[in-house]
N, C-alpha and C positions, 0 to 999 in steps of 0.2 A: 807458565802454561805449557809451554814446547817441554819441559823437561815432566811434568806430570801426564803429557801425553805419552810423551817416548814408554811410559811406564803404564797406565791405564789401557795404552790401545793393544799392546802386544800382547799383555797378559789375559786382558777380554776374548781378544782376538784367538786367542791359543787355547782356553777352554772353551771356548764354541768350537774350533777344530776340534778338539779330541774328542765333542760329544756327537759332533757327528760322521768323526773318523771311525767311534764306535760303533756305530749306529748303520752307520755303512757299510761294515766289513761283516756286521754281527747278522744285519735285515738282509744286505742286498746282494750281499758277494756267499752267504749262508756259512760263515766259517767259523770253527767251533776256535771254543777259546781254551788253547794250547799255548806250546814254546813257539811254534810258525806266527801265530796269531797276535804275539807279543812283540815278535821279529818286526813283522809287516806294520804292525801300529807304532812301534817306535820308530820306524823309517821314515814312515809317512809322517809322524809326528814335527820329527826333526828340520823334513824337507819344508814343512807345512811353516813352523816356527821360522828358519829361516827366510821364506819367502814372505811370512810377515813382520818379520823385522827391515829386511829389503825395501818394502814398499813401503810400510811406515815410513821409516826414513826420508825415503826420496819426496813421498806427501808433504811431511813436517817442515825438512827443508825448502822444499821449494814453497811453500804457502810465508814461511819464517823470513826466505831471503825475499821473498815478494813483498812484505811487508815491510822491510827494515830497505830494503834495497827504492823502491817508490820510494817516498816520503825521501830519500838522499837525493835520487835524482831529483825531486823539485827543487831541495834545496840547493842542488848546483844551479839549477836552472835558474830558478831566483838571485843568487850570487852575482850569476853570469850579468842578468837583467842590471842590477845594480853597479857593477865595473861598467858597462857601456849608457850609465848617469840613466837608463830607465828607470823613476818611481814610479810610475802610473801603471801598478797591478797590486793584487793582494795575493798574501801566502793564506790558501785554505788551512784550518784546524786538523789534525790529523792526530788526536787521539790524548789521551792523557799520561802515557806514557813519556821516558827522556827524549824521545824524537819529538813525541807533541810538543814539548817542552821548548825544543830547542826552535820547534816552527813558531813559535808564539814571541820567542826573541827577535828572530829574524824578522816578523812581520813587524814587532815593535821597534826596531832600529832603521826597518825599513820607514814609516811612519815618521819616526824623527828623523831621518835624512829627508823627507820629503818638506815635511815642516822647513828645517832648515835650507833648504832649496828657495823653497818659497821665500821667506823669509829677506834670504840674499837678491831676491829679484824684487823686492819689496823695498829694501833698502839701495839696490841699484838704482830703481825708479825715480825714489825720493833722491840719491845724491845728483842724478839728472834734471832731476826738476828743479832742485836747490840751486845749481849752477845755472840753470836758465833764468831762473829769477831772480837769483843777483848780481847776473850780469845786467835784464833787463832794468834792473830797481837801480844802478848803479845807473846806468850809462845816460838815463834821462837827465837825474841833475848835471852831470857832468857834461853832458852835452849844451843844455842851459848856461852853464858856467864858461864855458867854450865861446859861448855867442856873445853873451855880455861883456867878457874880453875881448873880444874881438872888435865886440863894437865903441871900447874905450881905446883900444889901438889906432881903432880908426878912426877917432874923433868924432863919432856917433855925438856922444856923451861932452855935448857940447856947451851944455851949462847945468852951475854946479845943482842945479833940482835933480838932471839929469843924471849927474856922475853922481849922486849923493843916491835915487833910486837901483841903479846898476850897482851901487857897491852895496847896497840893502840885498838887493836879490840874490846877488852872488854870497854873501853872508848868510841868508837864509837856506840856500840851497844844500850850502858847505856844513849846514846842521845837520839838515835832512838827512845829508849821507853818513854823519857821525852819527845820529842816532841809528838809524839802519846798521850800522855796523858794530855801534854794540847792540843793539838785540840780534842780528846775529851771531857775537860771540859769543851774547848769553845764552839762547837757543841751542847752538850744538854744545855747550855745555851741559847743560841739561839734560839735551840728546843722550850724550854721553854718561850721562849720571856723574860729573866731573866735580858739580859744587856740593860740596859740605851744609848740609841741614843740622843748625842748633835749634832742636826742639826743644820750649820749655810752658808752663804751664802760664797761661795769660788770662786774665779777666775782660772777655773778646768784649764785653757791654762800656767797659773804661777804655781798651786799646781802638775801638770806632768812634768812641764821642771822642778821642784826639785825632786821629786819622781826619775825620770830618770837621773838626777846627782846623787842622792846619790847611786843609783845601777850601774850606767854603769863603774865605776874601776873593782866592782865583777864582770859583766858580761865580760868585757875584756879580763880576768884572765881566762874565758873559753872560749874565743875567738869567744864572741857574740859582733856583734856588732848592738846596739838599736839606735834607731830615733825616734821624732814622728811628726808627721804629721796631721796640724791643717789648716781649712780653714781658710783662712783671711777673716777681714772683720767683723767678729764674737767675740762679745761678751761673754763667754763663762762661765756666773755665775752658779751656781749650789746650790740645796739647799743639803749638805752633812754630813756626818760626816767623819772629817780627819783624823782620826786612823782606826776605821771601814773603810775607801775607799780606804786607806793605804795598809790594809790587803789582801783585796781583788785585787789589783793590784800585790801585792806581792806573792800571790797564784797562779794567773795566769804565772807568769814569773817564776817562781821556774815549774811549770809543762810544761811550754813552754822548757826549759833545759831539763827536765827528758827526751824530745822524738827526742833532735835537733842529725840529723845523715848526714848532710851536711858539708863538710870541710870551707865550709864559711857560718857561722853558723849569722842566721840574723831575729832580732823584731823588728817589725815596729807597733808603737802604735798609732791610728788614731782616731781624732774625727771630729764630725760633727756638724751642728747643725738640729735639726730636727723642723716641725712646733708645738709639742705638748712635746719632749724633746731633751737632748743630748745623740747624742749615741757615745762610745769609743767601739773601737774593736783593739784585742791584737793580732796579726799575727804573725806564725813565719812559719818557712820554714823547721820544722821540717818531720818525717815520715808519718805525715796524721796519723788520726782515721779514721777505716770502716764505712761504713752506719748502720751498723748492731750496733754496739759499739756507734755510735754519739748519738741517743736518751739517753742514761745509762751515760753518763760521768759526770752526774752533782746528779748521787743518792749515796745517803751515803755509803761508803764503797767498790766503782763501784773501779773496776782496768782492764783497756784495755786489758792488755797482762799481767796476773799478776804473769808469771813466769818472765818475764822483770821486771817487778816491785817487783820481790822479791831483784833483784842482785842491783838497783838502786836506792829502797828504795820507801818511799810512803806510808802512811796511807789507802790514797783512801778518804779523808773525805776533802780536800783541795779545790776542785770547788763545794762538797756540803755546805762548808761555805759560798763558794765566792756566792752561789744562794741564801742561806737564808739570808746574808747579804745585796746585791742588791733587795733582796723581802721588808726585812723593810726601804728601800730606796724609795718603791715605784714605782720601776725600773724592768724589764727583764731580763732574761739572755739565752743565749742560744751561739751554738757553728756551725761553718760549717767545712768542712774539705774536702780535697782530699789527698787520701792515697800516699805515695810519695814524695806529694808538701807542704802540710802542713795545719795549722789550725791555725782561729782566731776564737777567744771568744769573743760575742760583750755582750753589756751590756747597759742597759740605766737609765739618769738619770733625777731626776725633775730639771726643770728648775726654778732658784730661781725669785719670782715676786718682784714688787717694794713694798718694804717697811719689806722685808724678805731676 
């Protein structure tokens, strides 16, 4: 545009001059047109011309360097913003030219460093919270453990009922913390995306009616009684992994017990088929979660009631397994509940194509 000016305005500019350089020597100044007459219009012509090549110039430029020059200094200014860790501004749009261009990067790496900012104070938070809680999740049994020797040193544990109770507790305890310690190994593995997924195509309606034989003696024994319930008609391949889906069924039903307070205590584990996937959902007929408490039951180290969950035991980290493991499924997870009547966790999974 600047260089098609440079060229449209002088030469517009320069015939308007000479018509009424003509015009003016011819009307106002009455002078006949001779060799003086031709003199005096070429002088005037030439002064005329270079006085608008002059000004053009200095116009073009300076409107040229205004445009190109702004939009630079913002972007130092933005630069600046960001070496001294400010992300909390935006770079305006400034045209669709290389400079707009180059504003639209800026704002887009601005945007991802802010992301990532956040991000890291996200995971700051969590690795704070992680080490509060297990120090706190540690130091109870171990503290427990501490007492019960002490009270064997001291001859507390005075007969053998007693030293036979004290070496149960302490046995028990010394689980609690091995289990705790591997879900959190397994946990920041996961975190970390560290374990290995064999996904292969399973027949999920044969791999739950074994799942649910090998648990329902256990569950018996607490006088749960499991079913499931599968539409007919249905097909039901799945692309999975059967240890990781293992787990995660097995987290469910182990927390499905932790809340059952009904004297006919009853899981009903139900699938379906969906037109994009399969969904399973784990019901039981236990005390209900709140509304308040439903969003939080699947974050790391959540516990409903966790003075209950101090006497019955619980990590807190068991249905945040069971979500990052149905996430590298590909799959959903979420939970409904009435307080009361009870809660199913549903879950979903890919459906396996042909030739997978």
């Amino acid at each position: 545009m600047s260089n098609i000016g440079m060229i449209l305005i002088p030469v517009s500019a320069l015939l308007l001059i000479e018509m009424l350089l003509g015009i003016g020597l011819i009307y106002v100044f009455k002078m006949d047109i001779n060799e003086q007459f031709e003199k005096t219009f070429i002088i005037l012509r030439l002064v005329a011309l270079a006085c608008v090549l002059v000004i053009t110039n200095g116009l073009l430029t300076y409107f040229i360097s205004k445009s190109i020059l702004l939009p630079i200094r913002k972007l130092i200014e933005a630069a600046e913003q960001i070496t001294t860790g400010n992300l909390e501004f935006s770079i305006e749009p400034m045209g669709k030219d290389e400079l707009g261009k180059l504003a639209e990067t800026f704002e887009l790496m601005r945007v991802k460093l802010k992301e990532s900012a956040d991000l890291k104070i996200v995971y700051e938070n969590n690795r704070k919270e992680l080490i509060a809680n297990i120090s706190h999740d540690l130091k109870t049994p171990i503290t427990s453990i501490k007492g019960y020797v002490e009270g064997i040193r001291d001859g507390v544990a005075n007969t053998p009922e007693k030293m036979e109770r004290y070496l149960q507790t302490i046995y028990t305890k010394s689980n609690d913390m091995d289990h705790l310690i591997d879900e959190l190994f397994l946990f920041s593995k996961l975190d970390l995306q560290s374990i290995p997924f064999e996904f292969e195509k399973v027949n999920l309606r044969v791999y739950l009616e074994d799942i649910i034989e090998e648990t329902q003696f256990d569950l018996e024994k607490n006088g749960v009684v499991i079913s499931l319930i599968v539409e007919q008609g249905e097909i039901y391949e799945g692309l999975v992994d059967r240890e990781q889906l293992k787990r995660v069924i097995s987290n469910i039903l182990n927390n499905c017990l932790k809340f059952m307070d009904k004297p006919k205590k009853r899981i009903d584990v139900v699938m379906s088929m969906k037109s994009e996937h399969i969904l399973i959902g784990i019901k039981d007929n236990g005390c209900g979660i709140s509304a308040y408490a439903l969003p939080k039951v699947f974050d790391q180290f959540y516990k409903v009631d966790p003075s209950r969950n101090s006497d019955i035991g619980g990590s807190g980290l068991g249905l945040a397994i069971v979500s990052r493991i149905v996430e590298e499924h590909g799959g959903k997870v979420w939970a409904e509940s009435q307080e009361g009547e009870g809660t199913t966790v549903f879950f979903t999974l890919k459906k396996a194509r042909n030739g997978r």
